[in-house]
Backbone as a chain_set.jsonl record, in Angstrom:
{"seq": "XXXXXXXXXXXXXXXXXXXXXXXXXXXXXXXXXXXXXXXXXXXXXXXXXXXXXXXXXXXXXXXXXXXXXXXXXXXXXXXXXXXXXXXXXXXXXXXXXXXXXXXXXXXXXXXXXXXXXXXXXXXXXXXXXXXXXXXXXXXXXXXXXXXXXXXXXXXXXXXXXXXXXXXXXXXXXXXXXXXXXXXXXX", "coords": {"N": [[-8.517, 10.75, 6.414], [-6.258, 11.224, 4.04], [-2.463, 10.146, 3.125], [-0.004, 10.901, 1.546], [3.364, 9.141, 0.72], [6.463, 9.06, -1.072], [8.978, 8.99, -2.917], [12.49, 8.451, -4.116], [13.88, 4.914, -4.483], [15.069, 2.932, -1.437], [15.006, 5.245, 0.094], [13.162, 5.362, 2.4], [10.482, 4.98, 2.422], [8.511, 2.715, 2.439], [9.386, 2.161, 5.223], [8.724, 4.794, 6.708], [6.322, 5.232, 6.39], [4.834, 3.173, 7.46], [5.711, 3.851, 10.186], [4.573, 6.162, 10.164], [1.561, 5.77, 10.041], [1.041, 3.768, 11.913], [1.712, 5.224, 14.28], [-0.591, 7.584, 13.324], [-2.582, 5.436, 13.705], [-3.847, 5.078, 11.89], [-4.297, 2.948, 8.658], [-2.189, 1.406, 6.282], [-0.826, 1.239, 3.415], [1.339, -0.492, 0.807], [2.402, 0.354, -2.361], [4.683, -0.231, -3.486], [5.089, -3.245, -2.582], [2.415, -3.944, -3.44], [3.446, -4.133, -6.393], [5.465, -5.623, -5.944], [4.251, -7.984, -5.617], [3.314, -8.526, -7.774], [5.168, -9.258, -9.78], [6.187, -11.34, -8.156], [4.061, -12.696, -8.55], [4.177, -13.765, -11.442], [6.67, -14.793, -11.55], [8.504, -13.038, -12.017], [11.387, -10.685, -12.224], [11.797, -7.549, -10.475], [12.763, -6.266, -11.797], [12.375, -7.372, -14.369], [9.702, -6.922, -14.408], [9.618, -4.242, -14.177], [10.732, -3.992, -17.061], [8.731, -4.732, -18.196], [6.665, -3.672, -17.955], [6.738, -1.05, -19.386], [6.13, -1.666, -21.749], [2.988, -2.337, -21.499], [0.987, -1.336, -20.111], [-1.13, -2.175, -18.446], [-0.218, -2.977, -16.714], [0.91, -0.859, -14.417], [-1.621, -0.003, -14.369], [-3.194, -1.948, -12.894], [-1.646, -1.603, -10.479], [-2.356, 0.913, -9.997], [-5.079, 1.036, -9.27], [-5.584, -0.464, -7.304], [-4.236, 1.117, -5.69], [-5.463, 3.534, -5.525], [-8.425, 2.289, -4.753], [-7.454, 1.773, -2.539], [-7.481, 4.136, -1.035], [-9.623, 5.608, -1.188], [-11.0, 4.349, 0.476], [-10.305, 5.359, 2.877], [-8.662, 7.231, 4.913], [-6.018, 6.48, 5.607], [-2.34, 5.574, 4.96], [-0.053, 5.546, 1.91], [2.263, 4.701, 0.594], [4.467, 4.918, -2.164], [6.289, 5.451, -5.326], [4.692, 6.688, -7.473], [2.392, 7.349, -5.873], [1.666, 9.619, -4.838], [1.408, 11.292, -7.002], [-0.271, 9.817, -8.01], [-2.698, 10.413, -6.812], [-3.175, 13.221, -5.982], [-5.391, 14.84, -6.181], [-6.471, 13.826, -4.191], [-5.57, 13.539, -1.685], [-4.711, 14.336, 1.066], [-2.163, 15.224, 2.659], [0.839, 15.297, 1.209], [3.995, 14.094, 0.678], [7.677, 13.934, 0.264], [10.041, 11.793, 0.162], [13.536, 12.036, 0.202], [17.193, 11.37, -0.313], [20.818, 11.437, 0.486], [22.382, 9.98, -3.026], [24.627, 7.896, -1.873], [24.005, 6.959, 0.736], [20.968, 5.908, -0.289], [21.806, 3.586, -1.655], [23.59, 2.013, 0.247], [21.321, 1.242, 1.754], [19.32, -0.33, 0.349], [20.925, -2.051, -0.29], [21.78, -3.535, 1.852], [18.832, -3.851, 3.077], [18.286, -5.598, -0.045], [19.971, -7.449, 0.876], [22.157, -7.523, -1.06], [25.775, -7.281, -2.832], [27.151, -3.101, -2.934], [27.748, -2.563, -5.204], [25.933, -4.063, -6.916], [23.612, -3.439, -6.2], [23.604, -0.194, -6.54], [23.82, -1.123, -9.729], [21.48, -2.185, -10.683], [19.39, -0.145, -9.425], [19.717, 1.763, -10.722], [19.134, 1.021, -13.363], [16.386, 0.225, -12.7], [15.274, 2.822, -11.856], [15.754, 4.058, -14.738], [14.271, 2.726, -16.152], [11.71, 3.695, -14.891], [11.578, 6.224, -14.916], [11.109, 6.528, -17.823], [9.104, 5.253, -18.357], [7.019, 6.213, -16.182], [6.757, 9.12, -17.551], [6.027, 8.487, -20.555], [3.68, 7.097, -19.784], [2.274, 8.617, -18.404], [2.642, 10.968, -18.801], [4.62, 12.633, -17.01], [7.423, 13.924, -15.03], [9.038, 12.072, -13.073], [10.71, 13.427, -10.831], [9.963, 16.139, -10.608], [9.064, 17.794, -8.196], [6.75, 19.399, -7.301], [4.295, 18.853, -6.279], [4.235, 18.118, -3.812], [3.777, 19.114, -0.578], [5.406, 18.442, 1.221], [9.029, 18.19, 1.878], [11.589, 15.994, 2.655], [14.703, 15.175, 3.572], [15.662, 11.911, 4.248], [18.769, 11.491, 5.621], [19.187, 13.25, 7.111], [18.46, 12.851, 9.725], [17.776, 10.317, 12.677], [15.961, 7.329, 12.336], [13.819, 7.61, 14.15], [13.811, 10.737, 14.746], [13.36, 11.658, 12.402], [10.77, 10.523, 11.924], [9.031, 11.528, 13.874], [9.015, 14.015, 12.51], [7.698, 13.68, 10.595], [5.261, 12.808, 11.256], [4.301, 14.829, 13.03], [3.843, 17.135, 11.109], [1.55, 15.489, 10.034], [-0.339, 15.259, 12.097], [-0.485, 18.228, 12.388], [-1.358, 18.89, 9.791], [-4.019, 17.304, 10.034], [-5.516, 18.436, 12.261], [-5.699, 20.994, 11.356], [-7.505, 20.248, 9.499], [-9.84, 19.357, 10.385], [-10.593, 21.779, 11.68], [-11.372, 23.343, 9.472], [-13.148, 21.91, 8.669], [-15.42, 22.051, 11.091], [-15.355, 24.876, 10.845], [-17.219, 25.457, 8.605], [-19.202, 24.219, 9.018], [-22.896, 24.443, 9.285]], "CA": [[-7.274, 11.402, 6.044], [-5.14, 10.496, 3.283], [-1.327, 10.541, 3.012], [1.12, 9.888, 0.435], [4.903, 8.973, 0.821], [6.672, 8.905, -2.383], [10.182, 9.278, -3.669], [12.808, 7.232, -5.083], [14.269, 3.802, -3.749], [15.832, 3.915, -0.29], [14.857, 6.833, 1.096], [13.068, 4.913, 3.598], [9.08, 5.427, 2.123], [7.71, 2.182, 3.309], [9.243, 2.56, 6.331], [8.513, 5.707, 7.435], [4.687, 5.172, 6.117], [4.522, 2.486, 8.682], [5.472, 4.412, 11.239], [3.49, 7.542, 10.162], [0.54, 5.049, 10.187], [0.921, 3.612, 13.518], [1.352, 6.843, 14.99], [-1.801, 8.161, 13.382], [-3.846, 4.579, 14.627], [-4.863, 4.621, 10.331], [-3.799, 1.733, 7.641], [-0.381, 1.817, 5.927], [-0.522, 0.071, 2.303], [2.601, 0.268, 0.277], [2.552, 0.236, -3.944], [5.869, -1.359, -4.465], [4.643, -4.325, -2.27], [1.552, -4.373, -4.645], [4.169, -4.311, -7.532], [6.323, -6.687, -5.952], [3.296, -9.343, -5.696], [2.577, -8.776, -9.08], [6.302, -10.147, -10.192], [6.312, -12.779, -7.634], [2.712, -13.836, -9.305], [4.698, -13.421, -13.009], [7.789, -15.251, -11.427], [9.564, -12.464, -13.078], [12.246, -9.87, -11.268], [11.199, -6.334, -10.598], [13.786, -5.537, -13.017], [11.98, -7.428, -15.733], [8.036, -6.381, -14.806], [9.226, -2.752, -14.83], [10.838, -3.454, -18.55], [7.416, -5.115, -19.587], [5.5, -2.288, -17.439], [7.046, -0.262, -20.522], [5.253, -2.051, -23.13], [2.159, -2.745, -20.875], [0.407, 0.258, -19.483], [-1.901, -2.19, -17.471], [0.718, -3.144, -14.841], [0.441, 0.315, -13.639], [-3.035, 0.809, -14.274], [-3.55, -2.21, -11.896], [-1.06, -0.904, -9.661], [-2.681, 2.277, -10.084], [-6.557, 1.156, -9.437], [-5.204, -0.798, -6.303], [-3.672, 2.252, -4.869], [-6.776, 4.489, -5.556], [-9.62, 1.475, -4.304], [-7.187, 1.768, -1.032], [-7.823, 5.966, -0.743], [-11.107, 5.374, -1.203], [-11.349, 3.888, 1.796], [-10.388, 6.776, 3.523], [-7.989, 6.629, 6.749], [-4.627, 5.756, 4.789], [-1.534, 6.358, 4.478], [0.285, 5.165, 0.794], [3.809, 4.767, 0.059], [4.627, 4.788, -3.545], [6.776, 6.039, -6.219], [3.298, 7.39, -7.859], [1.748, 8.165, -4.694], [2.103, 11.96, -4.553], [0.252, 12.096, -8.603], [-1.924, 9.013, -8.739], [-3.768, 10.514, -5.335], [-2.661, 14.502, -5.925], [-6.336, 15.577, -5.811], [-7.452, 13.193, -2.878], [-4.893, 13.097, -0.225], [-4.233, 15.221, 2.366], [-0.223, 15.691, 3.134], [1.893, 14.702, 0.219], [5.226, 13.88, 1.21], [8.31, 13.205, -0.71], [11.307, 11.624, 0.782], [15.138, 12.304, -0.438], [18.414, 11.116, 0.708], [21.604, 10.834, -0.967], [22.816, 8.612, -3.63], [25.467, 6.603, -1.198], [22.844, 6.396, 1.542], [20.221, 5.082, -0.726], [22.145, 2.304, -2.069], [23.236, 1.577, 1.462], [19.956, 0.695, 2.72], [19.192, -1.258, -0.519], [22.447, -3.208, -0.2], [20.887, -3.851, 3.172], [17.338, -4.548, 2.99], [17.965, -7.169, -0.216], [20.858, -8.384, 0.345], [23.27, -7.581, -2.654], [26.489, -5.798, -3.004], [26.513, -2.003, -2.933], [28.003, -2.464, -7.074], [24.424, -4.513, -7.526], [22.19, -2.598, -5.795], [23.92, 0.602, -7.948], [23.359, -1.274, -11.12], [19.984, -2.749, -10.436], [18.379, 0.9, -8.639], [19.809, 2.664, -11.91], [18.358, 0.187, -14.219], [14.986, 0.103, -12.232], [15.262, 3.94, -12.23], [15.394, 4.592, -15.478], [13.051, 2.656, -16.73], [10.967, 4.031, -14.447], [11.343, 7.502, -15.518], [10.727, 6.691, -19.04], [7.589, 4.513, -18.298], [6.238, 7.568, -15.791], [6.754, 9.808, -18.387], [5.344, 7.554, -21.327], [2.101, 6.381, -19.497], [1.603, 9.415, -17.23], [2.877, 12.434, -18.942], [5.143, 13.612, -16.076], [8.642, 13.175, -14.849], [9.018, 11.279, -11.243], [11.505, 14.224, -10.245], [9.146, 16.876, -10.096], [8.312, 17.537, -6.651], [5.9, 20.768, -7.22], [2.858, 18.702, -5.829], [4.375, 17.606, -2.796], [3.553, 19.75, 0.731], [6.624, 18.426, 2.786], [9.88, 16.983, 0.948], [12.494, 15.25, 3.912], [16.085, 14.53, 3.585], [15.598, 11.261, 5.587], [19.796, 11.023, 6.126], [19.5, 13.91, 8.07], [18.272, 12.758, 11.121], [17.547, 8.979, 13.026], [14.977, 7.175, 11.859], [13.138, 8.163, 15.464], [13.857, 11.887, 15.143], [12.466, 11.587, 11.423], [9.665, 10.139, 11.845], [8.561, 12.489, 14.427], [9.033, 15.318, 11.977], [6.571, 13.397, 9.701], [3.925, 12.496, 12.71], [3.79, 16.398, 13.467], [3.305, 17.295, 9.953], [0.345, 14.859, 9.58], [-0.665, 16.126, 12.726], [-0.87, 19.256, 12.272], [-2.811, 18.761, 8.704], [-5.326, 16.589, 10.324], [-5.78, 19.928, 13.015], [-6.568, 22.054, 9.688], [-8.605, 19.768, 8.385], [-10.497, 19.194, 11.499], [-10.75, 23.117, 11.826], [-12.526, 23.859, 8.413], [-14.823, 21.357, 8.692], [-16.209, 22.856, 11.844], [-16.001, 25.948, 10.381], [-17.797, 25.219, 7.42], [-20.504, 23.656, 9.466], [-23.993, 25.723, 10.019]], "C": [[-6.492, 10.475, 5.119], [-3.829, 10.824, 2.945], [-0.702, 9.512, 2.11], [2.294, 10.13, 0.964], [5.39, 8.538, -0.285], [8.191, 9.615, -2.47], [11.101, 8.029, -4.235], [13.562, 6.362, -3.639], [15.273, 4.181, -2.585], [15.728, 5.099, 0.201], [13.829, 6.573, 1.961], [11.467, 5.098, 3.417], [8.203, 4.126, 3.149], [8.032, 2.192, 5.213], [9.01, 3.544, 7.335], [6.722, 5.702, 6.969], [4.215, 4.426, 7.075], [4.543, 3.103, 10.13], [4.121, 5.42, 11.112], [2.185, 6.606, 10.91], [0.034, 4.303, 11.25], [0.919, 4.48, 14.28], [-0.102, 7.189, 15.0], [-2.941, 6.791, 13.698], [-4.473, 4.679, 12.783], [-3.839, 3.519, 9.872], [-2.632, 2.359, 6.898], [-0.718, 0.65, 4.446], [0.643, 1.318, 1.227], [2.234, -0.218, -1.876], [3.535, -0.422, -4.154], [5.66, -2.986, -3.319], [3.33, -4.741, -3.37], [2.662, -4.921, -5.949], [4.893, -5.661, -6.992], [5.381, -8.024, -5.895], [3.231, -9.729, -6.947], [4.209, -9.705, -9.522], [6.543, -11.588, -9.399], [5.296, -14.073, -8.153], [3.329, -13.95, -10.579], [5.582, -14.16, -12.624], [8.876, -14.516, -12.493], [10.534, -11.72, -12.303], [11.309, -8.413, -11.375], [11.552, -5.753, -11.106], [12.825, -5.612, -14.281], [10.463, -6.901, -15.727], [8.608, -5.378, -15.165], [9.704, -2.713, -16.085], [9.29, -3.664, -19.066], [6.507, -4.096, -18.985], [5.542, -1.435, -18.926], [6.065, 0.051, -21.832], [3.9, -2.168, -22.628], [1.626, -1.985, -20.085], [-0.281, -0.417, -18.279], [-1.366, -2.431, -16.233], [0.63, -1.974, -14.258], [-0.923, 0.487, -13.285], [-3.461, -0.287, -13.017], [-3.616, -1.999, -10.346], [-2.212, 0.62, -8.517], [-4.13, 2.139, -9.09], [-6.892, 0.357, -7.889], [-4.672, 0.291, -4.868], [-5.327, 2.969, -4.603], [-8.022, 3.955, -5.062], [-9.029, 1.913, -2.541], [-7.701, 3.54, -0.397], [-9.003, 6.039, -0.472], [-12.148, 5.184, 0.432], [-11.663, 4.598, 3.085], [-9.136, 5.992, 4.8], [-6.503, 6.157, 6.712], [-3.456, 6.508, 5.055], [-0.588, 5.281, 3.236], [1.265, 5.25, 0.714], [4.241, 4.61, -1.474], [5.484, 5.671, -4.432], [6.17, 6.878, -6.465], [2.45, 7.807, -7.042], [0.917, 9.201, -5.214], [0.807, 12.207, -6.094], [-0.442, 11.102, -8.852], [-2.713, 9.659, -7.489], [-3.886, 12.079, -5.521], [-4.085, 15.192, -5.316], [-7.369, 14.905, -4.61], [-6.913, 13.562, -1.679], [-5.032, 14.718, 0.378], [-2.79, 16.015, 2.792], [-0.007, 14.464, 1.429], [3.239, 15.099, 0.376], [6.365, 13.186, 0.62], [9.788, 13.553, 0.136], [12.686, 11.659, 0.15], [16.265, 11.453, 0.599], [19.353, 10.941, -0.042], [22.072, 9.527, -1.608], [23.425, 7.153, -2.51], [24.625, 6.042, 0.009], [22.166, 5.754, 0.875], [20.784, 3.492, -1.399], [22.647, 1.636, -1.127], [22.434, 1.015, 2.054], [19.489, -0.151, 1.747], [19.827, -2.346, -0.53], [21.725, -4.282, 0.849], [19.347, -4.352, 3.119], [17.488, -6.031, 1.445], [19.188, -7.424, -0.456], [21.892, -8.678, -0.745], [24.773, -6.804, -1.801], [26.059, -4.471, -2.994], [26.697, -2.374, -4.46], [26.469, -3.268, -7.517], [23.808, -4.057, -7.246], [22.447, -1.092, -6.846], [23.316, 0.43, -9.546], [21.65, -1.599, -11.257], [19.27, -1.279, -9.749], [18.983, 1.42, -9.662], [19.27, 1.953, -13.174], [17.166, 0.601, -14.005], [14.359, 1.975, -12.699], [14.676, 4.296, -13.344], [14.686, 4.355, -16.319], [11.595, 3.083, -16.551], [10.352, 5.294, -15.12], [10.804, 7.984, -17.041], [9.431, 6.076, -19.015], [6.662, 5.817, -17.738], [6.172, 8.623, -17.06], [6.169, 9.432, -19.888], [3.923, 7.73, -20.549], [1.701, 7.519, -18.848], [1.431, 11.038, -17.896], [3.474, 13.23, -18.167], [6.387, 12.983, -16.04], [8.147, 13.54, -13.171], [9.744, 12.812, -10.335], [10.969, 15.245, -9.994], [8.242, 16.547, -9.046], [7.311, 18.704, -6.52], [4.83, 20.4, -6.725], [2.931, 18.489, -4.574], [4.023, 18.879, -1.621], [4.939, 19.559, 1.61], [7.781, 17.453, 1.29], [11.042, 17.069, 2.163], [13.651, 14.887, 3.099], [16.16, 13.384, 4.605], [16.772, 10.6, 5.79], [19.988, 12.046, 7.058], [19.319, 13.639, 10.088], [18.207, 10.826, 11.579], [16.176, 8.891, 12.763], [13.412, 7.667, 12.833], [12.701, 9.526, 14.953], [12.831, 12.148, 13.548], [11.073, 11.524, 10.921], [8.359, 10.973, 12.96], [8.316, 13.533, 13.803], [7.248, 14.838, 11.1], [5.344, 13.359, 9.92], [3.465, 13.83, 12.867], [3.555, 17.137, 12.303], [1.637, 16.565, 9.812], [-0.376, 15.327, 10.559], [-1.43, 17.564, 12.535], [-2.066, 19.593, 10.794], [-4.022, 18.082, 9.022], [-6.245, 17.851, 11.471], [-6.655, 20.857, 12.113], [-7.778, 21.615, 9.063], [-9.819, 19.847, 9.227], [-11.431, 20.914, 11.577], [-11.636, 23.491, 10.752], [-13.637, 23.045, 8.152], [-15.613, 21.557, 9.549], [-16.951, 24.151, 11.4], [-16.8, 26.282, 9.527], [-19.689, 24.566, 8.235], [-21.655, 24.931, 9.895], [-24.125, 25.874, 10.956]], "O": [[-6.164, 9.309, 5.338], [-3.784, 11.911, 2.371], [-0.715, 8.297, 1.914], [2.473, 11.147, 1.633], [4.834, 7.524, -0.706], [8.385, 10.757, -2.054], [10.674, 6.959, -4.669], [13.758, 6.722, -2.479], [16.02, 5.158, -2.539], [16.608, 5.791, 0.712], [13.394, 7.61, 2.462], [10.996, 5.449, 4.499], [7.533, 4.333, 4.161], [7.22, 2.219, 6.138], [9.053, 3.327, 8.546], [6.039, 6.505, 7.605], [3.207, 4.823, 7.66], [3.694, 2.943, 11.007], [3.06, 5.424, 11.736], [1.893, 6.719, 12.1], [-1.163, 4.178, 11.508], [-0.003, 4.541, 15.093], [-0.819, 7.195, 16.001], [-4.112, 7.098, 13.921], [-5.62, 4.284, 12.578], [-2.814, 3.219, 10.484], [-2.25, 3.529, 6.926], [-0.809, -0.571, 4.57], [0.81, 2.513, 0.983], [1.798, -1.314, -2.229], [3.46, -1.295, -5.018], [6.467, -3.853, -3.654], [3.362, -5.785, -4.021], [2.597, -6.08, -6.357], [4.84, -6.688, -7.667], [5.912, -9.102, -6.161], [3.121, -10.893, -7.33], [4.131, -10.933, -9.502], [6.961, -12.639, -9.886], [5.363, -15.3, -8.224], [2.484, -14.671, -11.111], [5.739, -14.804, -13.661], [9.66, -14.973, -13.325], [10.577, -12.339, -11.24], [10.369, -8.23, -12.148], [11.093, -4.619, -11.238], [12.48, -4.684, -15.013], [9.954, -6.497, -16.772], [8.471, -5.117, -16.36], [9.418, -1.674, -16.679], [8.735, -3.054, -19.98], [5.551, -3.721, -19.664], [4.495, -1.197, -19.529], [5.582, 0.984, -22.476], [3.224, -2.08, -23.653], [2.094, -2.162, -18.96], [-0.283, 0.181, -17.203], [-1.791, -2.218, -15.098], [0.052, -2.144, -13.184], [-1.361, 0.967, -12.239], [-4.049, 0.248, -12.077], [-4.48, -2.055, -9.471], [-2.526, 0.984, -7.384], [-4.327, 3.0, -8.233], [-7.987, 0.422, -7.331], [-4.738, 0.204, -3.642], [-6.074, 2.836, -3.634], [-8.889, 4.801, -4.84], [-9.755, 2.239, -1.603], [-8.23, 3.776, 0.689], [-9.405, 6.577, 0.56], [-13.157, 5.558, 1.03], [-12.576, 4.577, 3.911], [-8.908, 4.876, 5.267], [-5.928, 5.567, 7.627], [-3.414, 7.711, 5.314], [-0.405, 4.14, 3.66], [1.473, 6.462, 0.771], [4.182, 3.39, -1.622], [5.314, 6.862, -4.175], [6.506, 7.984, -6.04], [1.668, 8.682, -7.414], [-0.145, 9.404, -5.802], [-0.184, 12.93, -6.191], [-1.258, 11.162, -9.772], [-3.702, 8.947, -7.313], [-5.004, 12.396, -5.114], [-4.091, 15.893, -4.304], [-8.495, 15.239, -4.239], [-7.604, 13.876, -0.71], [-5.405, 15.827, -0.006], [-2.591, 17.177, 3.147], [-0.494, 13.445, 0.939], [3.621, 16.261, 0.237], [6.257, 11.978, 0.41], [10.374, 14.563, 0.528], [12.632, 10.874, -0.796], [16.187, 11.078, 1.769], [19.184, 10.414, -1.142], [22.164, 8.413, -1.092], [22.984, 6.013, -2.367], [24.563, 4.835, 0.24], [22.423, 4.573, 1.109], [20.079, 2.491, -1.526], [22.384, 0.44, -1.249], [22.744, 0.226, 2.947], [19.05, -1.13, 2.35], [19.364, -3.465, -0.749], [21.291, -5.421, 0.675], [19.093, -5.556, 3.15], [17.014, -7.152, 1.63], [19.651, -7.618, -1.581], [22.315, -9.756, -1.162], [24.876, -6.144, -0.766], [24.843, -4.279, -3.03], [25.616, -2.504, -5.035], [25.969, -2.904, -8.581], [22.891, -3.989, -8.064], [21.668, -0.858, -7.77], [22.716, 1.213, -10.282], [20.871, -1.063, -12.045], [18.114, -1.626, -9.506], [18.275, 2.409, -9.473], [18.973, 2.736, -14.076], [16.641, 1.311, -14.863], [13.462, 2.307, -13.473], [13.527, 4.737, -13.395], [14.302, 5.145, -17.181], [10.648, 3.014, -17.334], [9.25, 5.474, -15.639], [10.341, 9.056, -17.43], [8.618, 6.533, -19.819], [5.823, 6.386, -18.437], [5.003, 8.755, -17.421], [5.778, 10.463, -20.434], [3.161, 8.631, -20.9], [0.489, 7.478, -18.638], [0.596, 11.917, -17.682], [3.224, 14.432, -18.252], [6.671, 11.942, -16.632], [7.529, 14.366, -12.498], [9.239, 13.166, -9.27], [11.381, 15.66, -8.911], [7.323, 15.749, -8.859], [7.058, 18.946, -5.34], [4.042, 21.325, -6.533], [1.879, 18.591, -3.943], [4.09, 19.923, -2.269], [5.396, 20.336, 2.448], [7.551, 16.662, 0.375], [11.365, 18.183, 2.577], [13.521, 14.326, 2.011], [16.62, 13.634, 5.719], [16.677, 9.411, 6.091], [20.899, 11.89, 7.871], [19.827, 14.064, 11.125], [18.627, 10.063, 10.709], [15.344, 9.795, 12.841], [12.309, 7.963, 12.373], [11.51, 9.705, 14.699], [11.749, 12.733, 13.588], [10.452, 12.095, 10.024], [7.138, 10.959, 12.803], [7.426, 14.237, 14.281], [6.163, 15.418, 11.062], [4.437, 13.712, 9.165], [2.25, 14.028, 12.847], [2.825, 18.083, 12.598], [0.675, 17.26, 9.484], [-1.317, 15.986, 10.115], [-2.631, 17.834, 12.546], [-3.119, 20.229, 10.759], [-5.025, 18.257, 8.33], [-7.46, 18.031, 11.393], [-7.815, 21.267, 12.16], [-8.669, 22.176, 8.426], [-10.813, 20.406, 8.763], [-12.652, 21.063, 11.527], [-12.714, 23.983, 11.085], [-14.713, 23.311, 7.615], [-16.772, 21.349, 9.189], [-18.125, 24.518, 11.42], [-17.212, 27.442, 9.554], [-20.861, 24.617, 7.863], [-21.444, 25.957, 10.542], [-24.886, 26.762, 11.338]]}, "num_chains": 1, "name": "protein.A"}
């Protein structure tokens, strides 16, 4: 089984992939931890890889070829920006998390440590280079959610009650899946 988790910053992807992933007893690898290795190996910020991602198609494509060796594998679940459309025709559940603006920069503030006014400027920076790089190298915009299966508001509920919603989703697709491959059998 393969699952993606994918939306934008703060909305809680690697952490709710971890859970998912302990729940389901499969592996949990996250893409912006790949990315963030790659700047810590560059001694650059994640501000400045994603400007030179811009000019540099292969930072993704490594990104990219890292994500897709892990699918491969089988048994996953993926957290990523790109998730949801570097995997679209492998995975299983594709899942795209939301929450609003003042929440997401909340939990950013929080996890590294800034102001909310830096985490603002720095997750709208990161943003939009993002959107122009996805759209450049990929041919899509990040904001289209038409591939996704499940899309979560994860300020609506506790991270508990959340993550339950997500568990019984994967659940229930691993049921289906389970089901036509019986049925399919001679």
């Amino acid at each position: 089984m393969i699952i993606t988790v994918s939306g934008p910053h703060g909305t809680g992807k690697s952490t709710y992939a971890a859970r998912l992933a302990k729940a389901l007893r499969i592996r949990h690898v996250s893409a912006g931890t790949v990315f963030r290795r790659i700047a810590k190996e560059r001694k650059i910020s994640l501000e400045e890889l994603g400007e030179k991602a811009l000019e540099e198609p292969s930072i993704d494509k490594l990104v990219d070829e890292r994500t897709v060796a892990e699918a491969n594998k089988g048994n996953v679940v993926i957290d990523g920006q790109l998730a949801g459309w570097i995997l679209k025709d492998r995975s299983d559940l594709r899942i795209y998390l939301t929450a609003p603006e003042d929440v997401r920069l909340e939990r950013i503030s929080k996890r590294d440590k800034v102001s909310i006014k830096e985490a603002r400027a720095q997750t709208e920076q990161r943003e939009s280079v993002q959107r122009e790089r996805y759209l450049r190298h990929y041919g899509f915009q990040v904001e289209d959610r038409s591939i996704y299966h499940l899309i979560l508001d994860t300020s609506l509920g506790s991270i508990e009650d959340t993550a339950k919603v997500l568990v019984s989703a994967a659940v229930m697709v691993r049921r289906a899946k389970q089901t036509r491959r019986k049925s399919t059998k001679p």
